[in-house]
C-alpha positions as CSV (number, residue, x, y, z in Angstrom):
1,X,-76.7,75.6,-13.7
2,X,-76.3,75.2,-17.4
3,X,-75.3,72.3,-19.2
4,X,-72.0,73.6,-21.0
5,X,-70.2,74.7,-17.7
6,X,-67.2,72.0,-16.5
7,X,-68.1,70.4,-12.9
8,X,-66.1,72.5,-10.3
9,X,-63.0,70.6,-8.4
10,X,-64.8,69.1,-5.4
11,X,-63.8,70.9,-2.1
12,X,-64.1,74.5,-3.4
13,X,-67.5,75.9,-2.9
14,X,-68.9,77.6,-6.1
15,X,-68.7,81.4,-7.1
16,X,-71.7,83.3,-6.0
17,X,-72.5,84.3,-9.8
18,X,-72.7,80.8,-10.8
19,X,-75.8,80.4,-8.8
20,X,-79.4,81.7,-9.5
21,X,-81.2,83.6,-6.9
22,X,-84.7,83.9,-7.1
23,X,-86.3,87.1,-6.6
24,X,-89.3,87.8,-4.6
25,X,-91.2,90.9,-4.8
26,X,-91.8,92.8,-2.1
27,X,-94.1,95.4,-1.8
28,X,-92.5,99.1,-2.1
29,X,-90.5,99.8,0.7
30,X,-90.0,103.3,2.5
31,X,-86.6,103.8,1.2
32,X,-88.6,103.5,-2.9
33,X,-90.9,105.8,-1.9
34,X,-88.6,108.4,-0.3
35,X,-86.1,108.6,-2.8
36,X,-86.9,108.4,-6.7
37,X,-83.6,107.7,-7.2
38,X,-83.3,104.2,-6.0
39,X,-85.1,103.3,-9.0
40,X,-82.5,104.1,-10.8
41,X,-79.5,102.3,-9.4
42,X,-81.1,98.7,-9.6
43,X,-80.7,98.4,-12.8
44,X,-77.1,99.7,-13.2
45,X,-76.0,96.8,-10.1
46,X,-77.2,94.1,-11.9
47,X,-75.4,95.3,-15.7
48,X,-72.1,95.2,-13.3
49,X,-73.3,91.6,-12.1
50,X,-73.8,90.8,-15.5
51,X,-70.4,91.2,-16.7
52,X,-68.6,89.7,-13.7
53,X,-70.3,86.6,-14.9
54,X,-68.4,85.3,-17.6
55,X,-64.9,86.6,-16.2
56,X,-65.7,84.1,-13.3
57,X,-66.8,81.1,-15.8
58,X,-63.1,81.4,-17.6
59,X,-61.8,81.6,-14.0
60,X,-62.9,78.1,-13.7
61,X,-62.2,76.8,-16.6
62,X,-58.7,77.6,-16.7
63,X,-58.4,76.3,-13.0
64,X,-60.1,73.3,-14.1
65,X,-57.3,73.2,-16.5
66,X,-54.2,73.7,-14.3
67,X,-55.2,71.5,-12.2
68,X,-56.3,68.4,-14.8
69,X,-52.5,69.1,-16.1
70,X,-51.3,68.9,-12.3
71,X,-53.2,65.7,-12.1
72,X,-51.5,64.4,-15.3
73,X,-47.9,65.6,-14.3
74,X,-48.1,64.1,-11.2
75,X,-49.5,60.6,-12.6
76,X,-46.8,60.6,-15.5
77,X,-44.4,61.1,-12.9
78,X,-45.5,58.3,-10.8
79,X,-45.5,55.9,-14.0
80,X,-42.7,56.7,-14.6
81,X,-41.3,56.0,-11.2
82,X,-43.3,53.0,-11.4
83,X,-41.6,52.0,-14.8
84,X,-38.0,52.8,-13.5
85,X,-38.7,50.6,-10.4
86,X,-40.2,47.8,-12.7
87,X,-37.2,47.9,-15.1
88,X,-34.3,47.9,-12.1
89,X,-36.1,45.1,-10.8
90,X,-36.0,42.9,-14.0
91,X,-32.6,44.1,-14.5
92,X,-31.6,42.9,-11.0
93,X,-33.6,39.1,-11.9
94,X,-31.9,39.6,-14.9
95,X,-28.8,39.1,-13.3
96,X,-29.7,36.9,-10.4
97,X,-31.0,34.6,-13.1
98,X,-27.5,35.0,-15.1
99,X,-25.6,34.0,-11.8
100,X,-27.7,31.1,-11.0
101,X,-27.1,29.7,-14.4
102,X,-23.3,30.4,-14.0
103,X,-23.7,28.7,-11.0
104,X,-25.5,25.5,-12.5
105,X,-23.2,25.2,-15.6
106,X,-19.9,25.5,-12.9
107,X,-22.1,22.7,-10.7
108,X,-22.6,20.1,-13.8
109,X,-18.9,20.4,-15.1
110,X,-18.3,19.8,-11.4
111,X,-20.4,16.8,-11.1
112,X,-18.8,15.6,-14.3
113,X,-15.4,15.7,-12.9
114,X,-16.2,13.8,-9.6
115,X,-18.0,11.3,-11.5
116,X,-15.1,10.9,-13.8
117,X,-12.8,10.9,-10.5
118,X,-14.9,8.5,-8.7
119,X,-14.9,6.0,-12.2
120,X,-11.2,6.1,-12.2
121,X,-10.7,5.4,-8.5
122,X,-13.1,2.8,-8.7
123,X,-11.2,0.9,-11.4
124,X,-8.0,1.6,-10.1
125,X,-8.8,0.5,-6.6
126,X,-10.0,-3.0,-7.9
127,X,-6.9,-3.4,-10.4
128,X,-5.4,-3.1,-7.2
129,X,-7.1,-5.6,-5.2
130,X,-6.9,-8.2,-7.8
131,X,-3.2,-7.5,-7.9
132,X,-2.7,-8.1,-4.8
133,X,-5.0,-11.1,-4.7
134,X,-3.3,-12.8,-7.1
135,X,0.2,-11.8,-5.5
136,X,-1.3,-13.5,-1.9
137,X,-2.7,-16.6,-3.7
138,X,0.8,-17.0,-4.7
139,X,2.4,-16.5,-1.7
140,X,-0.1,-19.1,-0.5
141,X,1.0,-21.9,-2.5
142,X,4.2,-21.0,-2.1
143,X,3.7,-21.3,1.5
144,X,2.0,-24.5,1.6
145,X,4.9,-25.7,-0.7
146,X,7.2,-24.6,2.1
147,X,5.3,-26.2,4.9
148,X,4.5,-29.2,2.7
149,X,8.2,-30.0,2.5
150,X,9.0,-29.1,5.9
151,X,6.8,-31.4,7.3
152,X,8.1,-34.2,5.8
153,X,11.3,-33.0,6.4
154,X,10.5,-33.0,10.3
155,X,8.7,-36.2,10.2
156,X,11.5,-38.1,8.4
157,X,13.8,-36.2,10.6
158,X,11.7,-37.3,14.3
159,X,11.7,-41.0,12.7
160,X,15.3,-41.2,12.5
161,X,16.0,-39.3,15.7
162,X,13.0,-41.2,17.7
163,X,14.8,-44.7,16.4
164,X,18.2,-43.4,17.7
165,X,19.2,-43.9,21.2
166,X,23.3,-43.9,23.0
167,X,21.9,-47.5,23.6
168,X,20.7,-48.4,20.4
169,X,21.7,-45.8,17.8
170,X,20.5,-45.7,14.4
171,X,23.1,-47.1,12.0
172,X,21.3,-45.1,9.1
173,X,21.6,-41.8,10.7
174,X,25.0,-42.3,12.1
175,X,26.9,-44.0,9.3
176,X,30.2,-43.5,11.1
177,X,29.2,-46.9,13.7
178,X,28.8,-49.3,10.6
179,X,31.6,-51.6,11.2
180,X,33.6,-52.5,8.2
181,X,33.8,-56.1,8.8
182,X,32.3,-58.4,11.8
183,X,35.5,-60.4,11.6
184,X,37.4,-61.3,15.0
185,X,40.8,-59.8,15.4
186,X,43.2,-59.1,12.4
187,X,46.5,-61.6,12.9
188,X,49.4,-59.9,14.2
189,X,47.2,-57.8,16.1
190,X,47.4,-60.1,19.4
191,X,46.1,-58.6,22.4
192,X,48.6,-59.1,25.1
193,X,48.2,-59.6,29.0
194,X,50.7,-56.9,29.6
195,X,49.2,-53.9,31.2
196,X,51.8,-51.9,29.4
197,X,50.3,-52.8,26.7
198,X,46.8,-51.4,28.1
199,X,45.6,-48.5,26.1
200,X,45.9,-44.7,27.9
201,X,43.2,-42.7,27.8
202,X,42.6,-39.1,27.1
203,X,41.7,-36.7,29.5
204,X,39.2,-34.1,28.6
205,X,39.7,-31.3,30.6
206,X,36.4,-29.7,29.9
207,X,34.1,-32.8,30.4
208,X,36.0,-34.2,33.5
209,X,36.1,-37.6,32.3
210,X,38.5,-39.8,30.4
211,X,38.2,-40.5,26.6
212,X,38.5,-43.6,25.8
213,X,39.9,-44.6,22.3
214,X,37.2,-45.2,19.4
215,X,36.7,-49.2,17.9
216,X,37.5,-48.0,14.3
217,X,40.9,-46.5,15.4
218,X,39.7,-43.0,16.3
219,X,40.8,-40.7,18.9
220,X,38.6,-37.8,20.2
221,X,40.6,-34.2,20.0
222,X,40.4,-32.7,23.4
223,X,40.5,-29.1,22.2
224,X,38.1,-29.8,19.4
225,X,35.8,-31.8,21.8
226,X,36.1,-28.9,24.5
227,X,34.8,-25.9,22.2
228,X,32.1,-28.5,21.1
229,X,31.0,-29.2,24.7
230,X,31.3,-25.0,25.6
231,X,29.1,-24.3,22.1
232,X,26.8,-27.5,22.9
233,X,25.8,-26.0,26.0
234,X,24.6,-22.7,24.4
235,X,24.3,-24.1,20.6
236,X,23.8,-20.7,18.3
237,X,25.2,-20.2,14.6
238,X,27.3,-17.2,15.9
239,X,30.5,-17.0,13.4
240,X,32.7,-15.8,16.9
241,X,32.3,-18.6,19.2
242,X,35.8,-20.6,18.8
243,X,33.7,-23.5,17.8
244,X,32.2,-22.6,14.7
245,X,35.1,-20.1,13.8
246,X,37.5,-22.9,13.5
247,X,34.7,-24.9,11.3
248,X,34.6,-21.7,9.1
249,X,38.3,-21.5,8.8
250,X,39.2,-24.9,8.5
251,X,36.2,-26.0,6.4
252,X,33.3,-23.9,5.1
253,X,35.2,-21.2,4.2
254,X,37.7,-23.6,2.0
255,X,34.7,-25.4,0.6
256,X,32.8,-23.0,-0.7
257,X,36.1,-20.9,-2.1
258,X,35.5,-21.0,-5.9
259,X,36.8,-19.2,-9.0
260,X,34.0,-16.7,-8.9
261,X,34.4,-15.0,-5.8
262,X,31.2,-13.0,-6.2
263,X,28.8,-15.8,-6.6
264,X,30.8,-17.8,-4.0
265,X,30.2,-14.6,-1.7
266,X,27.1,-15.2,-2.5
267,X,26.1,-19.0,-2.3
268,X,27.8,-18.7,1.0
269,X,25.2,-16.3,2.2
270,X,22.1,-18.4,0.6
271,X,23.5,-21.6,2.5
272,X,24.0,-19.6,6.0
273,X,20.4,-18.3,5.8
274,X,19.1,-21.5,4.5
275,X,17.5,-20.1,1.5
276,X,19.5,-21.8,-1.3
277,X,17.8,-24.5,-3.8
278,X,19.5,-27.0,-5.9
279,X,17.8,-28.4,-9.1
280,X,18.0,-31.3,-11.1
281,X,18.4,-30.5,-14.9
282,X,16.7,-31.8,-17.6
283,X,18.4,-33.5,-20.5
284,X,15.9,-30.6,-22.7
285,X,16.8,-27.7,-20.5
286,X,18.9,-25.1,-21.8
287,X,21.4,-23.4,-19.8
288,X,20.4,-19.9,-19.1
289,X,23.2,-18.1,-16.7
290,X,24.9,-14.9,-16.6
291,X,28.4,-16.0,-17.4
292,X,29.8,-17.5,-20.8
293,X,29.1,-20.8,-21.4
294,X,30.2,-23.0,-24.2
295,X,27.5,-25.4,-24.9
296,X,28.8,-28.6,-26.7
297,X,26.1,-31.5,-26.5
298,X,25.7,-31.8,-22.6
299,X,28.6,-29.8,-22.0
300,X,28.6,-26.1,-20.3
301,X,30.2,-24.2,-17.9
302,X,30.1,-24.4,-14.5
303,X,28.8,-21.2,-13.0
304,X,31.2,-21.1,-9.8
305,X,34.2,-23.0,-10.9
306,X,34.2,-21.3,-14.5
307,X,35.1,-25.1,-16.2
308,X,33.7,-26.8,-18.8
309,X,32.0,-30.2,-17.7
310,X,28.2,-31.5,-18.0
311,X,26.2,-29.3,-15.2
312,X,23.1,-32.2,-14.8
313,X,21.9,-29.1,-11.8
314,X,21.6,-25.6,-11.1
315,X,21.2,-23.7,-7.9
316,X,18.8,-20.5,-6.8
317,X,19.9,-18.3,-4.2
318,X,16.6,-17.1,-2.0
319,X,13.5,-15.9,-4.0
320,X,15.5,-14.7,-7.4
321,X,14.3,-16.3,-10.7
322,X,17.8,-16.4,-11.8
323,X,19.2,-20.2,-12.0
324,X,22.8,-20.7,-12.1
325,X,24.5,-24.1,-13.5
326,X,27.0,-26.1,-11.3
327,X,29.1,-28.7,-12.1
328,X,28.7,-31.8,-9.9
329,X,32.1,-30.8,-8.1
330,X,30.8,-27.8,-6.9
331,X,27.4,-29.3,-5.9
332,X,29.1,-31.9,-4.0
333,X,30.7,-28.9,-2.4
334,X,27.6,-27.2,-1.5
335,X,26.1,-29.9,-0.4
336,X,28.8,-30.9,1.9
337,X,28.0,-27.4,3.8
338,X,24.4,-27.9,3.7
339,X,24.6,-30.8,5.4
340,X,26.7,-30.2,7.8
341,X,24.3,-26.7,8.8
342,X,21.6,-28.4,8.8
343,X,22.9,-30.9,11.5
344,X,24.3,-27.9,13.5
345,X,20.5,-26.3,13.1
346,X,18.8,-29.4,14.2
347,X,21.1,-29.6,17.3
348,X,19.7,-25.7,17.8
349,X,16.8,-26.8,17.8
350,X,16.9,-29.4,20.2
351,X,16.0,-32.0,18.0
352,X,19.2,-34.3,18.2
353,X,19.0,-36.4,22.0
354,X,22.3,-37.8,22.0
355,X,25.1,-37.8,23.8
356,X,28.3,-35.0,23.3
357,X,30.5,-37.8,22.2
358,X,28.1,-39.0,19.4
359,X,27.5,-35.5,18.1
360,X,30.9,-34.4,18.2
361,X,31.6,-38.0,16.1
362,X,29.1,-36.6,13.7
363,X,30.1,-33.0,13.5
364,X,33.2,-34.4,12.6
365,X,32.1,-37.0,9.8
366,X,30.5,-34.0,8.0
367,X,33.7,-32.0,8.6
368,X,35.6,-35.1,6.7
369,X,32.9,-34.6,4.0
370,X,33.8,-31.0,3.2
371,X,37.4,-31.8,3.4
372,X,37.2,-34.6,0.9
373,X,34.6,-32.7,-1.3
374,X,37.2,-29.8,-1.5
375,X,39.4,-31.9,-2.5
376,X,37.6,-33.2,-5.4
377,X,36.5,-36.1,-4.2
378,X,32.2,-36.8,-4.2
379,X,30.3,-40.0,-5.2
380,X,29.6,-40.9,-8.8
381,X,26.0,-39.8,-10.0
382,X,23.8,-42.7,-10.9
């Protein structure tokens, strides 16, 4: 083979004029010696051989060449493939890489928020607790207050009760026994032997048993002492039982009857529930009520009567902050109905161990009081 010829593809076997055969010589054979002119066609066959030579070499060369361009096609079209493949996946990472950082940015703004939330919350939910810390540690105090005062009010209340006995009763507590002189007998007021002139006794129907009449002069009621002895035996502060809706009639509702019917409405409502407070004044306080007042050294108007007189307290219905001035008519008036509740509550209660009669005795000195209180009379202020 020569040096300038390109390599053959591999797997086709090579033309038959690329490749020397060597010649042996043989000695003349028959067919030479026969015919002369077999001498002359050798050398014409190989002139033909000759020329076919060349013709097969550009054969090969320009197969060589197809197919080396084939080869090339093919790769470039793979690349390219390749390339297209490589560039739709960067494209598609491209975007995956886009939507995670959408994703991130939405996340942090989101995290932002809830910490912001969660700050807010925070703060607002321990404004809230000291709030209502502060509102309970007043309610505390205000409690003990409460239970402070009631427990002196129960134990001076059990002293005087404990002391008091049908037997023995307490001449503090029951005012009504003081005698007004421990004189003998007035003169002209002889007793005589008579039995005519023997005292008759009342008959009350309800208790079964005669009334006798009192030392002082008084005489028991027997329809007054039978709707005490029907309320005694269930004691409630019901308005409709005939006991306590004569009281109102006759004396509550009287007493408590001022100029200013809608802050008499409602004093009469604070007194009933118990939550009513009356205040002593200060000579430095100024008045501060709703209505008009015409201030003139000391002098101011009463908040419930609507006159002009010195108002040395004020009142506070339940848990308002508003104070209301009150001339010491009108507190003698309210104070006339406090007392006589709170005796009716302490009977309630079962706190008063007496007899009927002594009750109904008292019930009925504190019923005097709100009579004369209406009436303007109370005792001088010290």
């Amino acid at each position: 083979m020569w040096s300038g010829q390109p390599h053959p593809d591999e797997g086709h076997p090579p033309p038959l004029e690329a490749v020397p055969v060597p010649w042996k010589s043989v000695g003349p054979c028959k067919s030479h010696r026969e015919s002369p002119g077999g001498l002359a066609e050798t050398p014409a066959g190989e002139e033909v051989q000759g020329e076919e030579g060349p013709v097969a070499t550009r054969l090969d060369v320009s197969r060589l060449r197809s197919s080396s361009m084939e080869i090339r096609e093919k790769g470039s079209e793979f690349l390219k493939e390749e390339l297209h493949k490589a560039q739709k996946e960067l494209k598609l990472k491209d975007e995956e890489c886009e939507r995670l950082s959408k994703v991130r940015e939405q996340l942090e703004q989101e995290l932002e928020e809830l910490t912001a939330s969660l700050f807010e919350e925070a703060h607002k939910m321990v404004r809230e607790a000291n709030m209502k810390q502060a509102a309970s540690e007043k309610q505390l105090k205000e409690a003990r207050g409460k239970i402070d005062m009631l427990q002196a009010e129960v134990t001076a209340l059990k002293t005087l009760v404990i002391t008091s006995t049908p037997a023995s009763p307490n001449r503090e507590l029951h005012p009504q026994l003081l005698s007004p002189t421990k004189a003998g007998p007035r003169k002209g007021h002889l007793r005589h032997k008579s039995t005519s002139s023997a005292p008759c006794p009342a008959v009350c129907p309800a208790a079964g048993h005669a009334l006798a009449p009192d030392k002082e002069g008084r005489e028991v009621d027997a329809t007054l002492f039978a709707e005490f002895q029907a309320w005694r035996e269930s004691p409630s502060l019901d308005k409709t039982c005939p006991f306590l809706e004569r009281v109102y009639r006759e004396d509550v509702g009287p007493c408590l009857d001022f100029t200013m019917q809608e802050l008499s409405a409602l004093v009469r409502a604070a007194v009933e529930d118990n939550t009513l407070t009356i205040e002593p004044v200060a000579s430095q306080t100024l008045p501060s009520v709703k209505v008009a007042a015409v201030e003139c050294g000391r002098t101011n108007t009463c908040a419930l009567s609507g006159l002009a007189c010195a108002c040395r307290h004020r009142i506070r219905l339940g848990d308002s902050k508003s104070h209301y001035y009150i001339s010491p008519s009108s507190r003698a008036r309210i104070t006339a109905v406090c007392n006589f509740f709170t005796y009716i509550r302490y009977i309630q209660q079962g706190l008063v161990r007496q007899d009927a009669e002594p009750m109904f005795w008292e019930i009925t000195r504190l019923r005097k009081e709100m009579s004369l209180a209406k009436l303007g009379f109370f005792p001088q202020e010290a």
